[in-house]
C-alpha positions as CSV (number, residue, x, y, z in Angstrom):
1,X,0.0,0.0,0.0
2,X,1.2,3.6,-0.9
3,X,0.0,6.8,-0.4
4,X,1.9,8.1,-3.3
5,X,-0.5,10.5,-5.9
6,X,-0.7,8.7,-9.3
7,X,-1.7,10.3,-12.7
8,X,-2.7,9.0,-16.1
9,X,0.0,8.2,-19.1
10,X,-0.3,11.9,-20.2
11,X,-0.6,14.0,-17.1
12,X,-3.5,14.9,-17.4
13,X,-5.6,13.3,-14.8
14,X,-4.1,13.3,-11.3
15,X,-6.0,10.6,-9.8
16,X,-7.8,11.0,-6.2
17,X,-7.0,7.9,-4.4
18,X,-6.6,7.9,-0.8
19,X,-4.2,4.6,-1.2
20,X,-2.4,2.8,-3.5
21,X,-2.2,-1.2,-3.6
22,X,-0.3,-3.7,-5.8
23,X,-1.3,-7.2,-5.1
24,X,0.7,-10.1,-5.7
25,X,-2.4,-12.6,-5.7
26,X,-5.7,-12.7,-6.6
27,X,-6.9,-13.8,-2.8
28,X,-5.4,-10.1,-2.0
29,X,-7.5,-8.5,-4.7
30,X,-10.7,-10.3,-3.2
31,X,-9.2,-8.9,0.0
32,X,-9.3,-5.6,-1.0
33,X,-12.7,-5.8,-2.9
34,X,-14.6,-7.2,0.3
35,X,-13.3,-4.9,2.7
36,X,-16.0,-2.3,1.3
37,X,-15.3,1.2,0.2
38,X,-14.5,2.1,-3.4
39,X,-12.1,-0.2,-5.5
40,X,-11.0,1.2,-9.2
41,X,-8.4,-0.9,-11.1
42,X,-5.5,1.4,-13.0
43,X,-4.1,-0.8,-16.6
44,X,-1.4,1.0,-17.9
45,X,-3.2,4.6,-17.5
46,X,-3.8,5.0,-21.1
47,X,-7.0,7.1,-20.6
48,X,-7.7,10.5,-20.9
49,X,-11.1,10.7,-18.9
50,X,-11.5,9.9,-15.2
51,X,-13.3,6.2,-15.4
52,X,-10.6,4.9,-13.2
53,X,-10.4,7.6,-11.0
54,X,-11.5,7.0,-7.2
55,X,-11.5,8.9,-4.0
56,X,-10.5,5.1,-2.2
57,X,-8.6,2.6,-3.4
58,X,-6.7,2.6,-6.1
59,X,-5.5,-0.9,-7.3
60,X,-2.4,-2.1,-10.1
61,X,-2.7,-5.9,-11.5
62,X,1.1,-5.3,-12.6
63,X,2.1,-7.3,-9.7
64,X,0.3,-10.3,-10.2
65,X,2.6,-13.4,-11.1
66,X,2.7,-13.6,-15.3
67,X,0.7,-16.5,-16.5
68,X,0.6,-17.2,-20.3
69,X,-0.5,-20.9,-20.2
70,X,-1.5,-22.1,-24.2
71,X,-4.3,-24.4,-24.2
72,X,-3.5,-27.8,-25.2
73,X,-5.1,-27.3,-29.0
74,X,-2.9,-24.3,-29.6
75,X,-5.9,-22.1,-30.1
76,X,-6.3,-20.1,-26.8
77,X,-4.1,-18.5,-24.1
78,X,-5.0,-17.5,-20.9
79,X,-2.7,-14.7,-19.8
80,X,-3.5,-12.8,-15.7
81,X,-5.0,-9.4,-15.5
82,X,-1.7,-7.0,-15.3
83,X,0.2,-8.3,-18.6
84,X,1.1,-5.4,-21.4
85,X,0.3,-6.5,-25.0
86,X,3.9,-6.3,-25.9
87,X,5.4,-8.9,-23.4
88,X,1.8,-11.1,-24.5
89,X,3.1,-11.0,-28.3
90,X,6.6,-11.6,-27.7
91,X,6.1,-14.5,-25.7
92,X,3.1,-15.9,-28.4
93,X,5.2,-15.2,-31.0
94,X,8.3,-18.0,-29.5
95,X,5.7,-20.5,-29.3
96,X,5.2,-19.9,-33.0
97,X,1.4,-18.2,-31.8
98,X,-0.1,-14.8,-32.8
99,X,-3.2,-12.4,-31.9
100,X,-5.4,-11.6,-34.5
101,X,-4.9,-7.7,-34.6
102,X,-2.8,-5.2,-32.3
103,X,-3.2,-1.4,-31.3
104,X,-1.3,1.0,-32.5
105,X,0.7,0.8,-28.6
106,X,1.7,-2.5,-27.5
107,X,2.4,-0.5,-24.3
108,X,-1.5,-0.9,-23.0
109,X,-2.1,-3.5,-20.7
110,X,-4.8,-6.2,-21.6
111,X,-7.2,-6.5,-19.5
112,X,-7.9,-2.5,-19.7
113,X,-7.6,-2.6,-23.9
114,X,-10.3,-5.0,-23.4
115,X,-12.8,-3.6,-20.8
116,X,-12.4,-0.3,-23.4
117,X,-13.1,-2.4,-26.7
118,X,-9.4,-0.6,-28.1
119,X,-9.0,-1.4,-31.1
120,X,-6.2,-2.2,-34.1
121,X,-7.3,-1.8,-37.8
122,X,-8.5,-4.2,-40.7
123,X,-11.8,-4.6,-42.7
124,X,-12.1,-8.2,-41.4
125,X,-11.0,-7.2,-38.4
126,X,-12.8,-7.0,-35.0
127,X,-11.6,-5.7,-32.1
128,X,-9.4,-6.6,-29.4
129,X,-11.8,-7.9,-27.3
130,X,-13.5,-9.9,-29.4
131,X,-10.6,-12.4,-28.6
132,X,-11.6,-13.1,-25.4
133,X,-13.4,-16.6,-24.6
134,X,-13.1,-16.4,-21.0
135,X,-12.7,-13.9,-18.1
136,X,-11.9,-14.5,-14.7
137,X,-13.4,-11.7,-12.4
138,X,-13.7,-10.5,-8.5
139,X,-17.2,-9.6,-8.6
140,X,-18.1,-6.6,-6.0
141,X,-18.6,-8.6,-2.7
142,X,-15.0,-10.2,-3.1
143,X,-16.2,-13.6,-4.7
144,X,-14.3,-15.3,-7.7
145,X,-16.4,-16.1,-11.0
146,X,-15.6,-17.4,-14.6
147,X,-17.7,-16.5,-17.7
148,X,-16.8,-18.5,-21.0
149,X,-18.1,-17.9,-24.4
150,X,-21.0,-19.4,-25.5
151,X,-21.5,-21.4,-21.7
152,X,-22.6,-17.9,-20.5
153,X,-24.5,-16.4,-23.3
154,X,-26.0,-13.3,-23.1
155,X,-23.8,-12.1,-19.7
156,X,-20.6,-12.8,-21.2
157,X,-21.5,-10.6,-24.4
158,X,-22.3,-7.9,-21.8
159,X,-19.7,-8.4,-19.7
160,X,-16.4,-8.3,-21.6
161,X,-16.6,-4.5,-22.7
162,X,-17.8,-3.6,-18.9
163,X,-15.7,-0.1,-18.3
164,X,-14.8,-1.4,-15.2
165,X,-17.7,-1.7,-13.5
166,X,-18.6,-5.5,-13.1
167,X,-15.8,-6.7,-11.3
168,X,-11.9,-6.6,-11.0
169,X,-10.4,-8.9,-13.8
170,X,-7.6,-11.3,-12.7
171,X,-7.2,-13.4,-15.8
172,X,-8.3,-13.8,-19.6
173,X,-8.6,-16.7,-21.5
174,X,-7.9,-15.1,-25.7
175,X,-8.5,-16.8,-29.0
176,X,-5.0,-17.0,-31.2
177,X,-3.7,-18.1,-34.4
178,X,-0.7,-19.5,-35.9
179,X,2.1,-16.8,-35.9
180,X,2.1,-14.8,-39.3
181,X,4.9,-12.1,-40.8
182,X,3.5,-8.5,-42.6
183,X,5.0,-5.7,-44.2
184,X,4.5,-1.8,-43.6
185,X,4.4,0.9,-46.0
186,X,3.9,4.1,-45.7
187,X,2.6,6.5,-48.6
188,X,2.7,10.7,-48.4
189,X,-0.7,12.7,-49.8
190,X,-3.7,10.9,-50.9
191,X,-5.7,13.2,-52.5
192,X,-9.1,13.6,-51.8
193,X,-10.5,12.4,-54.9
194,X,-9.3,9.0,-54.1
195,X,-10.9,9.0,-51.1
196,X,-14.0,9.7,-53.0
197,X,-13.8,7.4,-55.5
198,X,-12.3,4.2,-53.7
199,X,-12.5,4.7,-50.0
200,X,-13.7,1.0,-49.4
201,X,-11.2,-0.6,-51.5
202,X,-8.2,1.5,-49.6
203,X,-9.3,0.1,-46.6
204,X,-9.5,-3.0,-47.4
205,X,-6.2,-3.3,-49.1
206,X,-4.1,-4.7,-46.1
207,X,-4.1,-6.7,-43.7
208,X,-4.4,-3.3,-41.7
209,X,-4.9,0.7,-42.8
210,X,-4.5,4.0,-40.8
211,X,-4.9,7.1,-43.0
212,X,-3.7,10.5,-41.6
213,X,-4.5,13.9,-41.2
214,X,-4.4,17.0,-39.9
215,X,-8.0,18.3,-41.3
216,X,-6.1,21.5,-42.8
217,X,-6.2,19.9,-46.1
218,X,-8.6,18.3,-48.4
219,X,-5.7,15.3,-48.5
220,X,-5.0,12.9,-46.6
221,X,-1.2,13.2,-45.5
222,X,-0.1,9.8,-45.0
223,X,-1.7,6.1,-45.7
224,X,0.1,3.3,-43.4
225,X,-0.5,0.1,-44.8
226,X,0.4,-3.5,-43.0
227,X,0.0,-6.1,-45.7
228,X,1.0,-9.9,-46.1
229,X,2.3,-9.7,-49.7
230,X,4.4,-7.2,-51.2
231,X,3.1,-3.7,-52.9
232,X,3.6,-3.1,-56.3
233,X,6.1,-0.3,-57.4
234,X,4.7,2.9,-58.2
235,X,2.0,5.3,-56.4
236,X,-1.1,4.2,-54.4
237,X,-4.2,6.2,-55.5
238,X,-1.9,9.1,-56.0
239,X,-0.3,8.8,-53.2
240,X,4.0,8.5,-53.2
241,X,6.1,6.2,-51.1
242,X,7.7,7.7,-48.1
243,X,11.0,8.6,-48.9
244,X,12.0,8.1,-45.0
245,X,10.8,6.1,-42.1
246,X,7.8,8.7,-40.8
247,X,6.3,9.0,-37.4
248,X,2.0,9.1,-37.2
249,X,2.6,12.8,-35.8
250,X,3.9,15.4,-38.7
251,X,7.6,16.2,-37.9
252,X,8.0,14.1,-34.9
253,X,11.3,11.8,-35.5
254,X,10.6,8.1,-35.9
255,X,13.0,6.1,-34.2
256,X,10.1,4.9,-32.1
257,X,8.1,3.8,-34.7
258,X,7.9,0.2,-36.3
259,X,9.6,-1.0,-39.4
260,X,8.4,0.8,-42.5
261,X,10.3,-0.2,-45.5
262,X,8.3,-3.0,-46.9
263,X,10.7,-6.1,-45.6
264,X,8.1,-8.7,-43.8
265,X,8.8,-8.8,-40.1
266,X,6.8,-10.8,-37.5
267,X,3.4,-9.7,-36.7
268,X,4.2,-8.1,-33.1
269,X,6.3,-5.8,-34.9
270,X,4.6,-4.3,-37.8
271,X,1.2,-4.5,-36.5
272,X,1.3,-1.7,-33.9
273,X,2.8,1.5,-35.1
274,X,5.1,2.2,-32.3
275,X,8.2,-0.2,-31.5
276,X,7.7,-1.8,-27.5
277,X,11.2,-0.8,-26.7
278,X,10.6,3.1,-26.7
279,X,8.4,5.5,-25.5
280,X,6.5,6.6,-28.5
281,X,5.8,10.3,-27.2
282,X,6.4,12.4,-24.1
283,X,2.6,12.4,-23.2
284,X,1.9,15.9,-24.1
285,X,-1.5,15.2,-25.8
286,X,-5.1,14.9,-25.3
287,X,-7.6,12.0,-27.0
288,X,-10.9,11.6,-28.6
289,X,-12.1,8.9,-30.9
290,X,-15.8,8.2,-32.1
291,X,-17.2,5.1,-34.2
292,X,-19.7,5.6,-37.2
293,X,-21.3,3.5,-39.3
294,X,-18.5,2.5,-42.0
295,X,-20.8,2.7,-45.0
296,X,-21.2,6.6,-44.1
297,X,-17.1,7.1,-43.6
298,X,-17.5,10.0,-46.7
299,X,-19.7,11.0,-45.0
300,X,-17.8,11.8,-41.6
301,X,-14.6,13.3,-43.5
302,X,-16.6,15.6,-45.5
303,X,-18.2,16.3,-42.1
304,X,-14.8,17.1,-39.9
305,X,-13.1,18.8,-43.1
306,X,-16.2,21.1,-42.9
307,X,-14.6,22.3,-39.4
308,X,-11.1,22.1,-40.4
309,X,-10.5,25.8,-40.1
310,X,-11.8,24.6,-35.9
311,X,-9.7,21.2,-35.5
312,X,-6.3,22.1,-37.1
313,X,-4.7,24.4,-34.8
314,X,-5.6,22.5,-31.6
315,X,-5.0,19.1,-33.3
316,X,-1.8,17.0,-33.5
317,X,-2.7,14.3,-35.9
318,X,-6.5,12.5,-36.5
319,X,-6.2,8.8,-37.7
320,X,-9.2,7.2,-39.6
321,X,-9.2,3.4,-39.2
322,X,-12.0,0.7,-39.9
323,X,-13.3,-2.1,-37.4
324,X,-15.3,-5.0,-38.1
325,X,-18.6,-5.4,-36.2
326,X,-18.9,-8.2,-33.2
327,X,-21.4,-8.7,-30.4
328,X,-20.5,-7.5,-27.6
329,X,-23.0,-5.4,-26.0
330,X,-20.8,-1.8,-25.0
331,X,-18.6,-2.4,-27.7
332,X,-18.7,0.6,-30.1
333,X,-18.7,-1.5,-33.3
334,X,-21.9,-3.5,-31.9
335,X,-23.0,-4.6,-35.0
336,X,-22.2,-2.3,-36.9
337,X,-18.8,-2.3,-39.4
338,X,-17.2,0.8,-38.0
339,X,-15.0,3.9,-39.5
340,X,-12.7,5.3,-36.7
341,X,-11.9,8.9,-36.5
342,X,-9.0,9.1,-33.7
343,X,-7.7,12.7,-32.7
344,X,-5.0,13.3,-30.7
345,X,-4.5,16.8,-29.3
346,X,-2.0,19.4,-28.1
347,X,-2.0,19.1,-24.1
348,X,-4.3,22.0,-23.5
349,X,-8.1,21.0,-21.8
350,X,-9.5,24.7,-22.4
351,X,-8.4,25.1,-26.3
352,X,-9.2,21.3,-27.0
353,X,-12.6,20.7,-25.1
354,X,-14.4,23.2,-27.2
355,X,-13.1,21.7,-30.4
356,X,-14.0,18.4,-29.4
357,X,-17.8,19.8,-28.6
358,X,-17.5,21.0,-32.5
359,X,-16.2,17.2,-33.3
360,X,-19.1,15.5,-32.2
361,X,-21.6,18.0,-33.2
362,X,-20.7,17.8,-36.3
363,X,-20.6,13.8,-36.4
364,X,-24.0,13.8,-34.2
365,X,-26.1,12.7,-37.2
366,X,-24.2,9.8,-38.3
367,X,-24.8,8.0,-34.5
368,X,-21.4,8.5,-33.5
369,X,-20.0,6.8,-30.5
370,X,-16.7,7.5,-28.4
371,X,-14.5,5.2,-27.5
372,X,-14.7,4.9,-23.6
373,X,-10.9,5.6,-22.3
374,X,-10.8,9.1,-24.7
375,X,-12.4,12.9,-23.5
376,X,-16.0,13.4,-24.8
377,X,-18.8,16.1,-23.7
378,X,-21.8,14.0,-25.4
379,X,-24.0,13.9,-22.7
380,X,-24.9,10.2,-20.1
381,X,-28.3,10.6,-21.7
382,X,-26.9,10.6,-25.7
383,X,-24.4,7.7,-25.0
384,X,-26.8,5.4,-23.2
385,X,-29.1,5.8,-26.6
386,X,-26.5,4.8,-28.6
387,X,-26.8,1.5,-27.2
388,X,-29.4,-1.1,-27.8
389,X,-28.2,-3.2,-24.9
390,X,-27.1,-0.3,-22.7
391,X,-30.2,-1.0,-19.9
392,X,-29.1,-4.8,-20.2
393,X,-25.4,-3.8,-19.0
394,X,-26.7,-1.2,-15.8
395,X,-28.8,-4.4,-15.0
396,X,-25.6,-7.1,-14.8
397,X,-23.7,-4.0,-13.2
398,X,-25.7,-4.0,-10.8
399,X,-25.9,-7.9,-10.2
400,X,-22.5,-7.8,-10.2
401,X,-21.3,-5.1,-7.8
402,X,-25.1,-4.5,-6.1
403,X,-23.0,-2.0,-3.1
404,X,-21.6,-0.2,-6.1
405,X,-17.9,-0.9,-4.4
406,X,-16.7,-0.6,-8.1
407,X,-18.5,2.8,-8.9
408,X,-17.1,6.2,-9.2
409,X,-18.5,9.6,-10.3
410,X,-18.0,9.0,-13.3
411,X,-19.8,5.5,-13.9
412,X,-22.5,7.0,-11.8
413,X,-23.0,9.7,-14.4
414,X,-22.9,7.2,-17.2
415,X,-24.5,4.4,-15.9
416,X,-27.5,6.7,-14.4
């Protein structure tokens, strides 16, 4: 226990806690769960909003033993509740295993990637959370429980993307596949009229796509594409081949990005954009990120380049990514194929937050929803419509953690 103050990954949320625990065992976290009071879990503080803040106890998974036990048919592994995505890959990828998508950090830690539905990129596929068939949880009165796909049903599609408030998660049991090499491009200036005229096949060719931009041109700056076979020479919709390795951020150096030049490479390192063994950035930013329907993706550019005069100066970079659609109930690609527009911000709440009311207005008619761990102003009321399931999840919340030992202000305003 430590009464040290702890913030997020950027700075920018200092969080409240009175104390400070690291558990080495999973009886300690049911310790700590039963004894009452408030209990909020802290991944690798890769959030921008206050869902894990808490005026009690502030808990870290990090120091629960490593387990990454494959199942005996080689299509599973079941990995504890503290383990980052990068020390997961490395250690699938020497038993010759692989996840089916990455984000764009392998620095985030599992379990809260999960609870979050973060996501990597590819038109077939899903998000990270779709790969869990099992989770291991300390429910709000301290007792131990296992949901499985398909056993559990209807809970266990409500209870994977659960923001934290069902229960503390010890241990998840992933799908995987055999281990797989892919090679990165990156291409300078799509114009807009390929965007126009073959948005859905640019998406779709690789095994993932990120397009860039800074919304003060028409253009896209940069396409970053992840493929299994080799491109052919020559432009890609008008876009040119990088002539240097090139960081997501315009002008930042990219020594801590991942290989770019088009040699394969094992998954792990080509499918997140940042390399595990540096810090990609200093912090200094803000997030936001909201989900529309794919089918309308024109339809969202054309919206946020209305505003570009609005997002430029206060934005960093905005990535546009596609997710398949899954099942799971707060998931923001709940049936629904999914275009991604991810901002990230200069590090200044009063310029940004206004912006970001612009950003959402402006996306309000295509149904847009925001990922969970980024800064939004749509209101409880707006976000809780959003989802046809959402009454279904504040029902198992409350089953779950009836005391509301898991709650904070800022569940309590979602969750109503």
């Amino acid at each position: 226990m430590s009464d040290e103050r702890f913030t997020n990954w950027a700075g920018s949320i200092v969080f409240g806690a009175r104390r400070f625990h690291r558990p080495s065992t999973v009886a300690q976290v049911q310790e700590l769960v039963a004894a009452g009071g408030s209990v909020k879990v802290l991944g690798s503080g890769h959030s921008f909003n206050r869902m894990a803040d808490t005026r009690g106890d502030l808990v870290s998974l990090a120091g629960l033993p490593r387990i990454v036990e494959v199942g005996a048919d080689r299509t599973s592994v079941r990995v504890d509740g503290g383990i980052r995505y990068g020390e997961l890959a490395a250690r699938l990828h020497a038993e010759g295993l692989a996840l089916h998508t990455m984000a764009s950090l392998p620095h985030i830690s599992v379990a809260g990637a999960v609870a979050t539905a973060t996501h990597g990129s590819g038109w077939r596929h899903a998000n990270l959370a779709t790969a869990v068939s099992a989770i291991e949880l300390v429910r709000g009165d301290g007792t131990a429980v296992t949901l499985r796909r398909g056993a559990d049903g209807d809970a266990f599609a409500g209870a994977v993307v659960h923001l934290g408030a069902l229960g503390v998660i010890t241990a998840l049991t992933l799908d995987v596949v055999p281990a797989y090499e892919l090679r990165q491009y990156v291409y300078d200036d799509l114009p807009r009229a390929a965007l126009q005229s073959h948005l859905p096949e640019i998406l779709a060719d690789g095994y993932s796509v990120s397009l860039f931009t800074t919304w003060s041109t028409p253009d896209m700056a940069a396409v970053w594409l992840k493929r299994r076979d080799p491109m052919p020479a020559g432009d890609f919709h008008g876009a040119r081949r990088a002539t240097a390795p090139r960081h997501p951020v315009p002008g930042m150096p990219a020594r801590s990005s991942t290989d770019q030049s088009g040699e394969p490479g094992p998954w792990h390192t080509r499918l997140p954009h940042f390399r595990m063994e540096f810090t990609p950035s200093s912090g200094e930013e803000l997030q936001s990120e909201y989900h529309v329907p794919r089918d309308r993706a024109l339809e969202a550019i054309d919206a946020l380049q209305a505003i570009g005069a609005r997002v430029a100066p206060v934005l960093q970079v905005c990535e546009l990514r596609t997710i398949a659609a899954d099942e799971l109930w707060l998931s923001p690609n709940y049936r629904r194929d999914t275009f991604a527009l991810h901002f990230t911000w200069i590090a200044d709440a009063g310029a940004v937050l206004p912006v970001v009311a612009d950003v959402e207005e402006a996306l309000a008619p295509l149904d847009a929803r925001p990922h969970w761990g980024k800064i939004f102003t749509i209101t409880p009321a707006t976000v809780r419509a959003r989802y046809d399931r959402f009454a279904d999840f504040v029902a198992l919340a409350r089953e779950y953690d009836p005391e509301g030992v898991l709650r904070n202000p800022w569940l309590d305003d979602l969750l109503g």
